[in-house]
C-alpha positions as CSV (number, residue, x, y, z in Angstrom):
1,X,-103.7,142.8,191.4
2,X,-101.9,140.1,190.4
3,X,-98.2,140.4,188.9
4,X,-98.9,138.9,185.5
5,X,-101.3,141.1,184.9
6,X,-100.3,144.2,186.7
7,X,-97.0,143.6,184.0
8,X,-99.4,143.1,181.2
9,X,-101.3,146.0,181.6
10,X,-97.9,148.2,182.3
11,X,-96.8,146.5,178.6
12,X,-99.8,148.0,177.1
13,X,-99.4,151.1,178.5
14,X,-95.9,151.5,177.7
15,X,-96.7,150.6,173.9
16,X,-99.5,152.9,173.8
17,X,-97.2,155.8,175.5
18,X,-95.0,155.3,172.3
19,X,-97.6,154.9,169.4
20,X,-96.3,158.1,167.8
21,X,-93.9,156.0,166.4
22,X,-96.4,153.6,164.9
23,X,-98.7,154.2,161.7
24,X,-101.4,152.8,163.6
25,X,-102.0,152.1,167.6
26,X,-105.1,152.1,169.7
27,X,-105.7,150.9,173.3
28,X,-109.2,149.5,175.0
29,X,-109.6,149.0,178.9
30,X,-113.2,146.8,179.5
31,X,-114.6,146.4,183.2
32,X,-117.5,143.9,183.1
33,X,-119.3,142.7,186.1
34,X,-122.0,139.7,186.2
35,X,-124.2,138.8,188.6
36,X,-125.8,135.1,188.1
37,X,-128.7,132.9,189.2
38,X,-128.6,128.9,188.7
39,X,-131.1,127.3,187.5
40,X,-133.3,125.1,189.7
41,X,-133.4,121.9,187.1
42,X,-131.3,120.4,184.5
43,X,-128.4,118.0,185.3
44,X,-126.2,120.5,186.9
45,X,-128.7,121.1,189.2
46,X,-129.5,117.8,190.4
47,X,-125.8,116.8,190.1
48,X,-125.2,119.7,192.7
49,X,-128.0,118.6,195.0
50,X,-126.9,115.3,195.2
51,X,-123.4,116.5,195.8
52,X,-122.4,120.0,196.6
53,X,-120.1,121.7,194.1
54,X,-120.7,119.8,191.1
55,X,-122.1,123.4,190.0
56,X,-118.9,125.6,189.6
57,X,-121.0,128.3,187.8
58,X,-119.9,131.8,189.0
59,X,-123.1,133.8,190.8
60,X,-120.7,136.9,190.9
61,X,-117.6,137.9,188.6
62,X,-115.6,141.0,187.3
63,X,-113.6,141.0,184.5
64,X,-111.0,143.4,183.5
65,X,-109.6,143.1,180.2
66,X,-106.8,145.4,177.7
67,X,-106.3,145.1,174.2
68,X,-104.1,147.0,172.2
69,X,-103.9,147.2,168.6
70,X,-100.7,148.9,166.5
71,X,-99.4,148.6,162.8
72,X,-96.5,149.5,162.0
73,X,-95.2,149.3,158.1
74,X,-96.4,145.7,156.8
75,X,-96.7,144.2,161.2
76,X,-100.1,144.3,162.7
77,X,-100.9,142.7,166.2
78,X,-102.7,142.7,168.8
79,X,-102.0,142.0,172.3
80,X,-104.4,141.3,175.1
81,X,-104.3,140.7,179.3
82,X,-107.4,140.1,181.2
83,X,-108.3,139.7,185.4
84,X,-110.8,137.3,186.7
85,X,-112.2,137.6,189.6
86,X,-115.1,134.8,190.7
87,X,-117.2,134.4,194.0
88,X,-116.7,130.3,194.2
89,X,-113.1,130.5,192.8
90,X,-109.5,132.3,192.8
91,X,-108.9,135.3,191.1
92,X,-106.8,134.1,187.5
93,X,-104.7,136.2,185.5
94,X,-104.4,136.0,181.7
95,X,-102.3,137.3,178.7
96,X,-102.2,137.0,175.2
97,X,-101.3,137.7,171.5
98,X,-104.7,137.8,169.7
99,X,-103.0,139.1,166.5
100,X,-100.0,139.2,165.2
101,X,-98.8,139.1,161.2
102,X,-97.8,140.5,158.4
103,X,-99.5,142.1,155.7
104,X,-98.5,143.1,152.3
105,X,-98.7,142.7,148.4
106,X,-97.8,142.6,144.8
107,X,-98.7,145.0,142.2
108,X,-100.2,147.5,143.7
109,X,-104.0,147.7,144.6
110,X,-105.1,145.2,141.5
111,X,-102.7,143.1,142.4
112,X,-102.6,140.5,144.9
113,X,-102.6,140.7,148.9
114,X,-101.5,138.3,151.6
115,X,-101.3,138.0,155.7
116,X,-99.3,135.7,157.3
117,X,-99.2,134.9,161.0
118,X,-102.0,134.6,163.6
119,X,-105.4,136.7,162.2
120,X,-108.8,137.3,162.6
121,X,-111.0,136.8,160.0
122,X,-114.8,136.6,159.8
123,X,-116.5,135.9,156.8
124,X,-120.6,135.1,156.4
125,X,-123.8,137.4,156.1
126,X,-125.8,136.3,159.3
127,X,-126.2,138.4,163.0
128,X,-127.2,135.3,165.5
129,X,-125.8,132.2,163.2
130,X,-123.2,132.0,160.5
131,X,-123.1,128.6,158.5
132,X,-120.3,130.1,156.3
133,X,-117.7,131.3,159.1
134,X,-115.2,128.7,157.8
135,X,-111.9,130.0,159.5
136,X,-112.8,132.1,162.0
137,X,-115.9,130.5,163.7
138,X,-116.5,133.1,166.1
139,X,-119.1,132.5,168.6
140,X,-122.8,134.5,168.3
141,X,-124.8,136.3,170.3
142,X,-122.3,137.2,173.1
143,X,-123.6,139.7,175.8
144,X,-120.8,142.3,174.6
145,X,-118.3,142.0,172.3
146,X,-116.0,139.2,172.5
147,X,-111.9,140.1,172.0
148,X,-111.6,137.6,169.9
149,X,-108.1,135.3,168.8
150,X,-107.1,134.8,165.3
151,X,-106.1,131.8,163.9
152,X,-102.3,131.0,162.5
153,X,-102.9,131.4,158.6
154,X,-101.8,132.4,155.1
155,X,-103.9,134.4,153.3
156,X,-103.9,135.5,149.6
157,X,-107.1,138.6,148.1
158,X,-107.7,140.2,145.4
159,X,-110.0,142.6,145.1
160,X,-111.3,144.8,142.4
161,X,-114.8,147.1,142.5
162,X,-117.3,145.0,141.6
163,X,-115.3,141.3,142.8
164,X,-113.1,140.1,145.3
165,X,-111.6,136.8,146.7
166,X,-109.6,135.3,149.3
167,X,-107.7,132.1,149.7
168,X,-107.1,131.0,153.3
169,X,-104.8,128.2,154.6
170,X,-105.3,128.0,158.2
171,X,-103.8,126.2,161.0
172,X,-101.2,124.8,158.8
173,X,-99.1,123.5,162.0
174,X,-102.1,121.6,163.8
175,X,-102.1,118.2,162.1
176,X,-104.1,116.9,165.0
177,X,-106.0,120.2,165.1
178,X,-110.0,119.7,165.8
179,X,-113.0,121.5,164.7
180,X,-112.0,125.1,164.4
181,X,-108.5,123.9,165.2
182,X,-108.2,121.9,162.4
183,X,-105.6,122.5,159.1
184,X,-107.6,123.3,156.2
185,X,-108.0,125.3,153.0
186,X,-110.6,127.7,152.8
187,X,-111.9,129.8,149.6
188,X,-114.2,132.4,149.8
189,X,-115.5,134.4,146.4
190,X,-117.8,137.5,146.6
191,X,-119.6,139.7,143.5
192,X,-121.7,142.1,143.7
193,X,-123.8,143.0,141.3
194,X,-126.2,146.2,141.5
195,X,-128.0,145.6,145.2
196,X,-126.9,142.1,145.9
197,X,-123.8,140.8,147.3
198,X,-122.9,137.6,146.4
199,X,-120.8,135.0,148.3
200,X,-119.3,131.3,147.5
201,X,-117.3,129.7,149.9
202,X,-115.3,126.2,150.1
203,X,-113.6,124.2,152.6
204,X,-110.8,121.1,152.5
205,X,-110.5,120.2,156.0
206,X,-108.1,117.2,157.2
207,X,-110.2,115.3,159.2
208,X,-113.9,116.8,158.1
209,X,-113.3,116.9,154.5
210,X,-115.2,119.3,152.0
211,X,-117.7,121.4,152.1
212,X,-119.2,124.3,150.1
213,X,-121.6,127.1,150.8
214,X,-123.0,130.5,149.3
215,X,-124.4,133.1,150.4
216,X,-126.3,136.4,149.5
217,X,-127.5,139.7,150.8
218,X,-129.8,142.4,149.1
219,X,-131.4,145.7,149.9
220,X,-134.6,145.6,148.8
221,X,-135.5,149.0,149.3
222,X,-134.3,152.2,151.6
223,X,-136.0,150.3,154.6
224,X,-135.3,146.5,154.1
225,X,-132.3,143.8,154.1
226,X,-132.5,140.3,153.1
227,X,-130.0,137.8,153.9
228,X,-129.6,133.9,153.2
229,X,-127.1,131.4,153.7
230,X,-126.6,127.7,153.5
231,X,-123.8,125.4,153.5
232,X,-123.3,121.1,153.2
233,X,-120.7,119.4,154.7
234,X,-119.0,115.6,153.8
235,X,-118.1,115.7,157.3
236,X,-118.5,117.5,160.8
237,X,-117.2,117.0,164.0
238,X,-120.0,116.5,166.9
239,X,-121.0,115.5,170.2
240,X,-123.3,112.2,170.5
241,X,-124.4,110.4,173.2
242,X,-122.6,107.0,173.7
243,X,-125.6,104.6,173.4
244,X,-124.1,101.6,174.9
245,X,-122.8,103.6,177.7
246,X,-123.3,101.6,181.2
247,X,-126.2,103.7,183.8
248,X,-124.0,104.9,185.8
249,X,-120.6,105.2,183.9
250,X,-117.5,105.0,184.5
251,X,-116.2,107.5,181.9
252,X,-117.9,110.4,179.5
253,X,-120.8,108.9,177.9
254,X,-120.2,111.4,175.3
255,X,-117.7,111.2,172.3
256,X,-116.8,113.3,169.3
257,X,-117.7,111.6,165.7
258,X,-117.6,112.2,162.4
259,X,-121.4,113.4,161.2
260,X,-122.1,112.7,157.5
261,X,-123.1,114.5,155.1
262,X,-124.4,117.5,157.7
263,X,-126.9,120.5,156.5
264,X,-127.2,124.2,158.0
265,X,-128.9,126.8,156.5
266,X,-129.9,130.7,157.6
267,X,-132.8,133.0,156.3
268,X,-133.3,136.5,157.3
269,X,-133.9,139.9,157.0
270,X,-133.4,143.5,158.8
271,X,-136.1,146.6,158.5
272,X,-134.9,149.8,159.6
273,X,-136.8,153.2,159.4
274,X,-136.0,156.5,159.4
275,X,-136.3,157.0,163.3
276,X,-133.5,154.2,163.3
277,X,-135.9,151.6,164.8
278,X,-134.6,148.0,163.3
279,X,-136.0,145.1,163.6
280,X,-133.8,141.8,162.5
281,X,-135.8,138.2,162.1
282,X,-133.8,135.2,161.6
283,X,-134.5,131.3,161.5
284,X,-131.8,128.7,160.9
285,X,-131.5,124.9,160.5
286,X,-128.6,123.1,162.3
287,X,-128.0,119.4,161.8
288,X,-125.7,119.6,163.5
289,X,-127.6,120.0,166.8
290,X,-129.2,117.1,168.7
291,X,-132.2,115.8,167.2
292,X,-135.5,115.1,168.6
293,X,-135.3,111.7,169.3
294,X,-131.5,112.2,170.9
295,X,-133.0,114.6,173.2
296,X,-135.6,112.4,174.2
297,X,-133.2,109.9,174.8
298,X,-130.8,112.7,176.9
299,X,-133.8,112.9,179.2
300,X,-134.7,109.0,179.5
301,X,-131.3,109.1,180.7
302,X,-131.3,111.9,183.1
303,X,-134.4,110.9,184.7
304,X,-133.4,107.6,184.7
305,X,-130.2,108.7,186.8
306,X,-132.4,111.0,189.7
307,X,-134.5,107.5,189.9
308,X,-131.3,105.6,190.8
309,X,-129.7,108.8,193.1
310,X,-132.9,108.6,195.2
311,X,-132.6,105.2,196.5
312,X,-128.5,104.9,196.2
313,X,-126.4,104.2,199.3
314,X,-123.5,106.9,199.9
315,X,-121.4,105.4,198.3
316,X,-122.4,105.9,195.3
317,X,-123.8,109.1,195.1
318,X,-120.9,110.9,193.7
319,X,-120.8,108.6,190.7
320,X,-124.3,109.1,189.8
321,X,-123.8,113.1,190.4
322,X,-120.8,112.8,188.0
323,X,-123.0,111.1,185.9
324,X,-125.4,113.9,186.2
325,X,-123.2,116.8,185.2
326,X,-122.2,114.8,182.0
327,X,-125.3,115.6,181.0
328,X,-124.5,118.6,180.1
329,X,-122.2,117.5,177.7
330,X,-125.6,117.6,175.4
331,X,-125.4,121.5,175.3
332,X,-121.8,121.3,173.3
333,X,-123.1,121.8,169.7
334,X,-123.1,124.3,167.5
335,X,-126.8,124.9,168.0
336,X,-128.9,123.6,171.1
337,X,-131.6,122.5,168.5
338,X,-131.8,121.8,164.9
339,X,-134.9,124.3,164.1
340,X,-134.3,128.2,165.8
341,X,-136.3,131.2,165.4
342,X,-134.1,134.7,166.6
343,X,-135.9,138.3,166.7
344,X,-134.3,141.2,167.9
345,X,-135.4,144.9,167.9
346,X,-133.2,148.2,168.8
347,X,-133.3,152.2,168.3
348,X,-130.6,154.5,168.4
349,X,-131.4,157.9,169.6
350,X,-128.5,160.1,169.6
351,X,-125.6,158.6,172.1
352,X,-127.9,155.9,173.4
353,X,-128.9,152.8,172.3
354,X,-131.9,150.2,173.5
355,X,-132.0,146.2,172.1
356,X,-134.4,143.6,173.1
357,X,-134.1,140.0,171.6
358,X,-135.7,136.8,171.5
359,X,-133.9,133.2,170.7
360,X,-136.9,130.7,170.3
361,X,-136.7,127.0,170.0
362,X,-139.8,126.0,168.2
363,X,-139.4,122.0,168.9
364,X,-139.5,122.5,172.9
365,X,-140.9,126.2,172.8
366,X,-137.3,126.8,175.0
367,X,-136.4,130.6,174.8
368,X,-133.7,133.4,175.5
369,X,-134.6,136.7,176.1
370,X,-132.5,139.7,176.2
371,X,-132.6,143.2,177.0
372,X,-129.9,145.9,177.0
373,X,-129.8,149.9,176.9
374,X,-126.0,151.3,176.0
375,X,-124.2,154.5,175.8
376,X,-121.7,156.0,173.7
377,X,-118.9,158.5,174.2
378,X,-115.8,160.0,172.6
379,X,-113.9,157.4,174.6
380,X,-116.5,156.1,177.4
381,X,-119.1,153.5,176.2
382,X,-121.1,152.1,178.5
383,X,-123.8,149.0,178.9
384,X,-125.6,147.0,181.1
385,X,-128.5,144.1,180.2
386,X,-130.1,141.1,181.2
387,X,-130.2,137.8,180.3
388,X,-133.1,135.7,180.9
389,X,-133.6,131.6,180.3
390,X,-136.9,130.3,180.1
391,X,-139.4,127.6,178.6
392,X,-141.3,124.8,179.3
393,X,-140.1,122.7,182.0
394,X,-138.7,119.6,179.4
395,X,-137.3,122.4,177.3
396,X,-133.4,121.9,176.6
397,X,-133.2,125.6,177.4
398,X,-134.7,125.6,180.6
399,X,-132.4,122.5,181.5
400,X,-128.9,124.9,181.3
401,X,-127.3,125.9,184.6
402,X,-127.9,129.3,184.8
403,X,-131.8,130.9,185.1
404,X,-130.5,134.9,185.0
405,X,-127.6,137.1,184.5
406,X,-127.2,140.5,184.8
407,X,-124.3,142.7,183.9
408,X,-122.7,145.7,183.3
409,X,-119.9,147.1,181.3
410,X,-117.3,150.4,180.8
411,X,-114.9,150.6,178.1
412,X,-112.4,153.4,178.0
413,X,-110.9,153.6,174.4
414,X,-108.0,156.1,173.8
């Protein structure tokens, strides 16, 4: 094992062998193993068949991660070492803080409370899709759950027993900070009022400039949920394809730019019955995605690009495989398309757990299906699942690099 790690994990233990001496203090050891197959088309694909290794995709990996968490008086952190190990490349070694600030406030619990320092925090109402996340913007739909890093931040709340809000400056040393990176004020108000939670929310970003959303979630009754949420942006940050880009190019025919005046929007709802079978239905808009007509034009270019590679001299073949794996600069975005349709249905029996979803793209009829069956413990949890991609041939989701994935996991908590 390597020594950065080996010394990360000895850290963790060593802190954990004197939580007694902490309020708070808990430690988490993950082992998660993956076992991949690439896709047969898309631009990775034909990049690596018209020159080998273009596809760095891992077909096998295991990852072994540590996170400890401790507070002691008004400090909280979190600190967190993983291992890598991948079939096509060298092991890699990683540490980090995830969390670490302080936490406090003023006269007493009506009064006002702040955080300052690096922090996680996730705000919004949806499962597969949050327009609203405005400071953490944590990514959805991960096979298990991520250990995520918070942003560096100042945070004022109050809260009361019907009202509550929070005032977030984030990032405030990243003047050239982008997308989630970016310095910005964020506001977030919530009421609720009988069943229904009520949410506003507003950003002030450097670079992307306002925007304002809301939010709501009710229960309708002792078996349903409903949940909206919609935002509008002055400005986001996005990938676009570079339409006067040569064929082949010398550089990345892709560049970030300023989108204007940018919509998203969320609807769903949960049913759950007494046997704890739940079903969750979502759809979302994303205008932030690729549009129709820009995907069309992604796949003018693409097959415009295996026309050239099968009658190029050798010469030139690594440009045009370059070329190829740019491509894939179209999957970037927030969303993959701008219209998405997301099921998912579970039961929990006891200790175990079952979950199968569905992530549809009703422009292309692209789709991901998952399935997963999970196990809980006193301190042992365990998972496993699978991960297939699938649609028509043309579909954006049948064009990404990887067809299947399997994996397992074990988590020791203590």
């Amino acid at each position: 094992m390597p020594r950065l790690l080996f010394l990360s994990l000895l850290t963790l233990v060593s802190l954990a062998a004197q939580a007694q001496s902490l309020d708070e203090s808990s430690l988490q050891l993950r082992a998660q193993s993956q076992a991949a197959q690439r896709g047969t088309q898309g631009p990775l694909a034909q990049a690596d068949a018209l020159q080998l290794g273009m596809n760095t995709s891992a077909r096998q990996s295991l990852l072994l991660e540590a996170e400890w968490k401790a507070r002691s008086g008004p400090l909280n952190t979190t600190l967190y070492a993983q291992h890598l190990q991948r079939d096509h490349a060298g092991a890699s070694s990683r540490a980090a803080v995830n969390e670490l600030y302080a936490s406090g406030g003023w006269g007493g619990a009506a009064g006002l409370q702040y955080s300052l320092g690096r922090k996680l925090v996730s705000w919004d109402v949806g499962y597969a899709f949050r327009p609203n996340d405005m400071v953490g913007q944590e990514e959805r739909r991960t096979l298990v759950g991520n250990y995520n890093r918070g942003r560096p931040l100042l945070q004022l709340e109050h809260f009361s027993a019907e009202t509550a809000w929070s005032l977030v400056w984030v990032n405030p040393a990243r003047p050239d900070g982008q997308g989630g990176d970016e310095e910005a004020l964020a506001l977030r108000v919530y009421q609720h009022a009988g069943a229904w939670d009520l949410h506003g929310f507003a950003r002030l970003g450097r670079e992307q400039r306002g925007s304002v959303g809301a939010a709501f979630s009710v229960v309708a009754s002792d078996a349903l949920e409903l949940h909206a949420s919609a935002r509008v942006n002055t400005r986001s940050l996005v990938w676009r394809a570079d339409a006067q880009a040569a064929l082949p190019s010398a550089a990345l025919p892709w560049r970030r730019e300023q989108q204007v005046g940018s919509s998203q929007l969320l609807l769903g709802g949960t049913w759950t019955n007494e046997e704890q079978l739940s079903l969750l239905l979502e759809y979302w808009w994303d205008s932030q995605a690729l549009s129709r007509a820009d995907w069309a034009a992604w796949r003018e270019r693409g097959g415009r690009l295996v026309q050239l590679a099968q009658h190029a001299p050798a010469a030139l073949r690594p440009a045009l495989a370059a070329n190829l794996a740019w491509q894939s600069q179209g999957f970037a975005n927030s969303s993959l398309q701008q219209h998405n349709v997301f099921a998912r249905l579970s039961w929990t029996q006891g200790a175990w757990s079952w979950a199968g979803d569905v992530l549809w793209s009703p422009q292309d009829g692209g789709r991901i299906l998952t399935g997963s069956v999970a196990w809980q413990g006193d301190r042992w949890s365990l998972q496993a699942g699978l991960r297939h991609w699938s649609g028509p041939a043309d579909s954006v989701i049948a064009q990404l690099p990887t067809r299947r994935l399997a994996y397992a996991s074990a988590v020791w908590a203590f």
